[in-house]
C-alpha positions as CSV (number, residue, x, y, z in Angstrom):
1,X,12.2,94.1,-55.0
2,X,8.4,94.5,-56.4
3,X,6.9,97.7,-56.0
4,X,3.1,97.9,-55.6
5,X,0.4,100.6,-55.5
6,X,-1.8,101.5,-52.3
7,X,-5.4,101.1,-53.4
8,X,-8.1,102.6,-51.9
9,X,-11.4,100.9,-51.6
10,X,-14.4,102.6,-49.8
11,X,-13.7,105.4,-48.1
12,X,-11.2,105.1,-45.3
13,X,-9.9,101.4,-46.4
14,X,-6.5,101.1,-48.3
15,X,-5.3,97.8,-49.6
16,X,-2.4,96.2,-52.2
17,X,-2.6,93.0,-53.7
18,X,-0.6,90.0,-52.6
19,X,2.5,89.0,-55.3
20,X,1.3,86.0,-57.2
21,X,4.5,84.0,-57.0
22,X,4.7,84.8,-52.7
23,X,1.1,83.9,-52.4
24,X,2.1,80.5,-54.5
25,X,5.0,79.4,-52.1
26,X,2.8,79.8,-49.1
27,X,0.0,78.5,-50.0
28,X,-2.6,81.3,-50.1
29,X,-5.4,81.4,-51.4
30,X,-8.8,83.8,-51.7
31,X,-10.7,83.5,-48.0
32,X,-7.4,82.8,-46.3
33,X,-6.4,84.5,-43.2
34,X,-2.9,86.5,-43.0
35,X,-1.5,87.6,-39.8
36,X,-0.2,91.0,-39.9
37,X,2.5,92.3,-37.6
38,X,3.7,96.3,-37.1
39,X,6.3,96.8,-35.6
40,X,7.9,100.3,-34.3
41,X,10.3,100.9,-37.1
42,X,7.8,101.2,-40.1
43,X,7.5,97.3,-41.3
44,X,4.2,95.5,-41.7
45,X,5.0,91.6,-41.6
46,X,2.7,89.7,-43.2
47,X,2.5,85.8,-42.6
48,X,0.2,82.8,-43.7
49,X,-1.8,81.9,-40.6
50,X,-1.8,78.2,-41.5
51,X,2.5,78.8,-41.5
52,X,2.0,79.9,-37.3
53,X,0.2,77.2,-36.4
54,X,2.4,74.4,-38.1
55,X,5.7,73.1,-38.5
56,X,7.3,71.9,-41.5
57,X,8.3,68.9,-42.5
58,X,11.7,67.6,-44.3
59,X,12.5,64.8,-46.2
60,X,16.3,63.9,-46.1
61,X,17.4,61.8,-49.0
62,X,20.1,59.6,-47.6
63,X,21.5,56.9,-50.1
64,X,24.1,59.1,-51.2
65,X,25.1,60.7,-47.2
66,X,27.7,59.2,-45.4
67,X,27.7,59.3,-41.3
68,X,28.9,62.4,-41.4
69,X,26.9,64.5,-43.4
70,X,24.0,62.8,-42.7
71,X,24.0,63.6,-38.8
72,X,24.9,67.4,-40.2
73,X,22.1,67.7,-42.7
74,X,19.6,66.3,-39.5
75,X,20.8,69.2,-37.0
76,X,20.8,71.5,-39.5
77,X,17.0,70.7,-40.7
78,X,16.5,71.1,-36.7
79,X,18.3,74.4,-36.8
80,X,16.0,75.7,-39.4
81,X,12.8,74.8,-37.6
82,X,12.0,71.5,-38.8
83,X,9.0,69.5,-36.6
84,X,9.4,66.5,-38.6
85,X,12.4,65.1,-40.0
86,X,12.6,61.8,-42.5
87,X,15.5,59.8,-43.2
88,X,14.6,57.8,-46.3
89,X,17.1,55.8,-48.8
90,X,16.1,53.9,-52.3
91,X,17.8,50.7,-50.6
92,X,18.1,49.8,-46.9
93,X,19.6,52.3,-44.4
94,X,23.3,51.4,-43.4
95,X,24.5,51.0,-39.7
96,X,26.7,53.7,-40.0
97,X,23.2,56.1,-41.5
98,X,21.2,54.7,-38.8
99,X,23.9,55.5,-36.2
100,X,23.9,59.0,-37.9
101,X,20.3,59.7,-37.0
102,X,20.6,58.3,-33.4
103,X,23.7,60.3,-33.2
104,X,21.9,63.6,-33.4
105,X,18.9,63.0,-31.6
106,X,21.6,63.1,-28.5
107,X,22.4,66.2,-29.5
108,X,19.5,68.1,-29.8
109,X,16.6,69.0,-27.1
110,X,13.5,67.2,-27.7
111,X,14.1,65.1,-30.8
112,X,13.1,61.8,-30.8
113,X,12.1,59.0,-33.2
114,X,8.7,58.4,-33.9
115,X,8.3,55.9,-36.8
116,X,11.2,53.5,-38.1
117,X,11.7,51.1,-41.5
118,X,14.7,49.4,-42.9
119,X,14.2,52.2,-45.5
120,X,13.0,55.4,-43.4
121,X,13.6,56.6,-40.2
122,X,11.3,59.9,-39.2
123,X,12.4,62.0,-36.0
124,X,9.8,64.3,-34.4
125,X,11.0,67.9,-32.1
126,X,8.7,68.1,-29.3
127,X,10.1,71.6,-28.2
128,X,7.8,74.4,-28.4
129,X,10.0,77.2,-29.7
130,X,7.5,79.7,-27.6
131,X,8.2,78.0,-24.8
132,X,11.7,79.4,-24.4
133,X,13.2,82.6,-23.4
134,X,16.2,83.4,-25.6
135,X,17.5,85.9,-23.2
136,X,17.4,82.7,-20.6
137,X,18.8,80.1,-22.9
138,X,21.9,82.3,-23.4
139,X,22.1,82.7,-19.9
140,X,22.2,79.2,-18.9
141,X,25.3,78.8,-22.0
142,X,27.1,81.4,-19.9
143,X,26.1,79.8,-16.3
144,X,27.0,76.3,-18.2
145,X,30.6,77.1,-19.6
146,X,31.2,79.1,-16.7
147,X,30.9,75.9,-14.6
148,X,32.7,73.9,-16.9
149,X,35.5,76.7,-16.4
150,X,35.4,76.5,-12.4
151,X,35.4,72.5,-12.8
152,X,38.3,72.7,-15.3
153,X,40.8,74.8,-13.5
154,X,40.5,73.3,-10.2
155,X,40.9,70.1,-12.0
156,X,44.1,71.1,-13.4
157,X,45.0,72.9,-9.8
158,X,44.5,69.9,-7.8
159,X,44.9,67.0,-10.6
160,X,41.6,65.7,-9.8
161,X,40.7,63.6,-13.3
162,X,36.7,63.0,-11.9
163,X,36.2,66.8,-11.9
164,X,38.0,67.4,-14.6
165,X,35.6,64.6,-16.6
166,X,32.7,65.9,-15.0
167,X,33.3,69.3,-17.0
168,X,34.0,67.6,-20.1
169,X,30.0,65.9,-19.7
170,X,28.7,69.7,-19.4
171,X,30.1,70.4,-23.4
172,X,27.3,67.8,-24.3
173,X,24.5,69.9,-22.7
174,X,26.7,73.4,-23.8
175,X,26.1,72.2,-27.5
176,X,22.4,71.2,-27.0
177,X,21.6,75.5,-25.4
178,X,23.9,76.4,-28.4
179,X,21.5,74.4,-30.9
180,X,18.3,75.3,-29.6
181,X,19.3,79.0,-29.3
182,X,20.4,78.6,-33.2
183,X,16.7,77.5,-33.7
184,X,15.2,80.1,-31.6
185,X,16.6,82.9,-34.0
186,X,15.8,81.3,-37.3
187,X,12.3,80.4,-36.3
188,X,11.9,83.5,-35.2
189,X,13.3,84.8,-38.5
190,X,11.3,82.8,-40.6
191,X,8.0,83.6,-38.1
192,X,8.4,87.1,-36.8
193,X,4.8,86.8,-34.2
194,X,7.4,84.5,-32.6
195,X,9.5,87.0,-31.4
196,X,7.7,88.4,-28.6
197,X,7.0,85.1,-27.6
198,X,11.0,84.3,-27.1
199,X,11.3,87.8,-24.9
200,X,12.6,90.4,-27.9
201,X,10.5,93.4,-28.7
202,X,11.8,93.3,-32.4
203,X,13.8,91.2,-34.4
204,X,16.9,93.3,-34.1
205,X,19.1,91.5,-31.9
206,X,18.7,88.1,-33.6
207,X,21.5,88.6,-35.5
208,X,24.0,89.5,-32.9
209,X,22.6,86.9,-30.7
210,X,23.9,84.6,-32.7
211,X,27.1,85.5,-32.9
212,X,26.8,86.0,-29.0
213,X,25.3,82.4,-28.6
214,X,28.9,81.2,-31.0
215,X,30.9,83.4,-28.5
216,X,29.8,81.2,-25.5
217,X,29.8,77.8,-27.3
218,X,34.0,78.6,-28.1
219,X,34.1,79.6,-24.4
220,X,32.4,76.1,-23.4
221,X,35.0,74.8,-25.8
222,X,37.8,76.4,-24.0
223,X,36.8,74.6,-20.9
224,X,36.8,71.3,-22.0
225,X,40.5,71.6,-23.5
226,X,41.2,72.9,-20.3
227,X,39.9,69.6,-18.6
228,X,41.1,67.5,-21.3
229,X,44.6,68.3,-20.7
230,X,43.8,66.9,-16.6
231,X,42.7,63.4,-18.5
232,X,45.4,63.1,-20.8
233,X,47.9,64.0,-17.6
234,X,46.5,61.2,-15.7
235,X,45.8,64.2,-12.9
236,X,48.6,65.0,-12.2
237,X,48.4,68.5,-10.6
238,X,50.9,71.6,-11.8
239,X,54.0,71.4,-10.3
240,X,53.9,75.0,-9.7
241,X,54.5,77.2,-5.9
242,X,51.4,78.0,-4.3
243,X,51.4,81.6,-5.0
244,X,51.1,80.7,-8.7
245,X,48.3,78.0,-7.8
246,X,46.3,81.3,-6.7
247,X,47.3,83.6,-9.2
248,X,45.9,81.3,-11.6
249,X,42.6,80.8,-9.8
250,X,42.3,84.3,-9.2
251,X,43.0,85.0,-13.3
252,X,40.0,82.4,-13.4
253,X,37.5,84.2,-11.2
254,X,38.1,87.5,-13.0
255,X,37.2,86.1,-16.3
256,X,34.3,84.3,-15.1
257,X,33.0,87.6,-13.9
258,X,33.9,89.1,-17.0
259,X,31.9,86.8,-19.1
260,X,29.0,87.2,-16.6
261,X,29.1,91.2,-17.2
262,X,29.4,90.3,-21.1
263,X,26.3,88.6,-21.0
264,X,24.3,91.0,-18.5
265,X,25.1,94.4,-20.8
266,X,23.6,92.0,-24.0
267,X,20.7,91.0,-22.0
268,X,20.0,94.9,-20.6
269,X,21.2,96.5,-23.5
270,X,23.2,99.0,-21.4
271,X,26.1,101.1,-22.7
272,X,27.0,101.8,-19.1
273,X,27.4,98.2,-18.5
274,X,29.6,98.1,-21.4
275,X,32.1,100.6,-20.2
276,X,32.6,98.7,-17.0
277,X,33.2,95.3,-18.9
278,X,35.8,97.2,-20.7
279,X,37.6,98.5,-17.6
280,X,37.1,94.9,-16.1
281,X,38.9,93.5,-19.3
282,X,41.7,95.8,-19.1
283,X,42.3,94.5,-15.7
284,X,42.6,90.9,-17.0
285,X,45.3,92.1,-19.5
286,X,46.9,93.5,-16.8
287,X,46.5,90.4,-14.6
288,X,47.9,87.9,-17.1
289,X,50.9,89.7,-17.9
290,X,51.3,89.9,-14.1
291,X,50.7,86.3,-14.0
292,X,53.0,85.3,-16.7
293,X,55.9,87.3,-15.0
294,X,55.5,86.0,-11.9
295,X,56.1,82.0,-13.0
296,X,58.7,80.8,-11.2
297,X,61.5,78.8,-12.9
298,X,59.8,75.5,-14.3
299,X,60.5,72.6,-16.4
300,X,59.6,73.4,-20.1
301,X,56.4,70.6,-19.7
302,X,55.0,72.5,-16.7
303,X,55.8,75.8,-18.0
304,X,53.8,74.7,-21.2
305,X,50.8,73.2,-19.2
306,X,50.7,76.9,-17.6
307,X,51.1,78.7,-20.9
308,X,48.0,76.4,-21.8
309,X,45.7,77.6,-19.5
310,X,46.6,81.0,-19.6
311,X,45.9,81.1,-23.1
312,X,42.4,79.0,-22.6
313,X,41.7,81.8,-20.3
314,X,42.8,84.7,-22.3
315,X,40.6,83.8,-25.3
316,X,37.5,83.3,-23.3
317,X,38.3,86.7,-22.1
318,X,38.5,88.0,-25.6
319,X,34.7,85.9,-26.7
320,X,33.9,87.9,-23.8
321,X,34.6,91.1,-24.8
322,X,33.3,90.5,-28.0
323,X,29.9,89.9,-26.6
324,X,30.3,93.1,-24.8
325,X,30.8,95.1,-27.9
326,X,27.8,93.1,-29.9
327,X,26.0,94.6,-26.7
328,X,27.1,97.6,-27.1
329,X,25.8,98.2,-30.4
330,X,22.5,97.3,-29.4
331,X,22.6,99.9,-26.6
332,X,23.7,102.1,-29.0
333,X,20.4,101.9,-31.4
334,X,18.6,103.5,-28.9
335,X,18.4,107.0,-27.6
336,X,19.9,107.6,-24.4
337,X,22.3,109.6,-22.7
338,X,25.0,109.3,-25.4
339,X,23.1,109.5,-28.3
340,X,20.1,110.6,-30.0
341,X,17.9,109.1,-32.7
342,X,16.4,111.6,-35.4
């Protein structure tokens, strides 16, 4: 931490010099502009304005990366902001390095290669961080895994392997929101004017966003074991009574709408909202134990395939209730009718 000393210059003008070592790493210099940002809670950002208008570039030195970690160091460069991204390697790039690079530009919204060598490969992202609502791109992760869930279960249900494939195609696009979101934050992070430009009023939330954004990506997750299971069975439906067919579907449809609540009080911020997605959670405890009871005798490979779903269920309930209580603390940094800020 560096301590400085509020000059005055003139009569009403105060000022404080820049640290040498900051002003260095960023590239300022005497006549440059510097955006300054207040915000409600006491800060003054201060940022290069040369750093708003740009991205940054990375240069990924691949001879010694396997396929792997290649594809990992390119989404995380992505992650942290990166415009430009170049592969480069002392000899020629290998097949399995080159099938790294393509390998991620599936993955992630709006990268694409724009120059290629035997020896470098540079990737460009055309996505305007500014361009997206973070509050929206965690809704469509919700709207997105929710589907994958309806899809899923009434694969499973009716033993229908095309729906149940179709649901495992959403995970790619699930992973792509998840991504981007990630990116959102730490651009945001790294450039706080961006924050009002993704919806926030502050750069509070970022923080539990993320772990919101994780929430809903394991949820997605969920899903697509869910469906998986209907591949691997060759469709073939539960061999359970009807009564239990519905039980199941119902336990669905009250999860969904748990994890739609979830996401509403972290988007409103509501305390309120909270309380109810706790009441609505207690009544998927009690529904699952209901459910489990109520399974009529089985062989042990049904029973199992019902056990699997119920417990595919159950934790997406519990990410859901987690983004409740991220939510909850949000609500709770304001004042309002259950507490008071002094």
């Amino acid at each position: 931490m560096d301590n400085r000393k509020v000059q005055k210059l003139g009569r009403s003008t105060l000022a404080m010099t820049l640290p040498a070592t900051w002003a260095k790493q960023h590239h300022v210099n005497k006549g440059d502009n510097l955006v300054i940002e207040p915000s409600d809670r006491g800060v003054l950002t201060v940022t290069p304005e040369l750093q708003q208008a740009t991205g940054t570039k990375a240069v990924v030195h691949a001879q010694d990366l396997d396929r792997q970690s290649l594809e990992r160091v390119i989404i995380g460069q992505y992650v942290l902001g990166r415009q430009v991204i170049t592969v480069e390697s002392d000899d020629d790039l290998t097949n399995e390095q080159t099938a790294a690079i393509y390998g991620a530009e599936t993955q992630l919204m709006g990268l694409g290669v724009i120059e290629e060598t035997p020896r470098t490969v540079s990737v460009r992202c055309s996505v305007d961080s500014e361009d997206f609502d973070i509050t929206n791109m965690i809704r469509r992760l919700e709207n997105t895994g929710s589907t994958m869930r309806k899809e899923a279960v009434k694969a499973l249900l009716h033993g229908n392997t095309e729906l149940a494939k179709r649901a495992m195609n959403r995970e790619r696009q699930a992973n792509k929101i998840f991504v981007l979101i990630l990116r959102l934050i730490f651009t945001s992070y790294q450039n706080p004017r961006q924050i009002r430009a993704i919806g926030l009023d502050s750069g509070r939330p970022l923080i539990g966003y993320r772990s919101v954004a994780k929430n809903l990506e394991l949820t997605a997750d969920n899903a697509e074991d869910i469906a998986t299971s209907v591949v691997e069975a060759d469709g073939k439906p539960l061999a359970v009574d009807q009564p239990t067919i519905r039980n199941i579907s119902t336990f669905s449809t009250q999860v969904s709408e748990l994890s739609s609540l979830a996401i509403d009080t972290v988007i409103k911020r509501k305390y309120d909202l909270y309380r109810e997605c706790l009441t609505l959670y207690n009544e998927v405890e009690t529904a699952e134990r209901t459910l489990l009871e109520a399974i009529p005798e089985v062989d042990n490979a049904e029973l199992l395939r019902v056990r699997q779903i119920i417990v595919s269920l159950h934790q997406t309930a519990q990410y859901a209730i987690r983004n409740a209580e991220i939510a909850a603390n949000l609500a709770l940094d304001h004042d309002s009718g259950y507490v008071s800020i002094t």
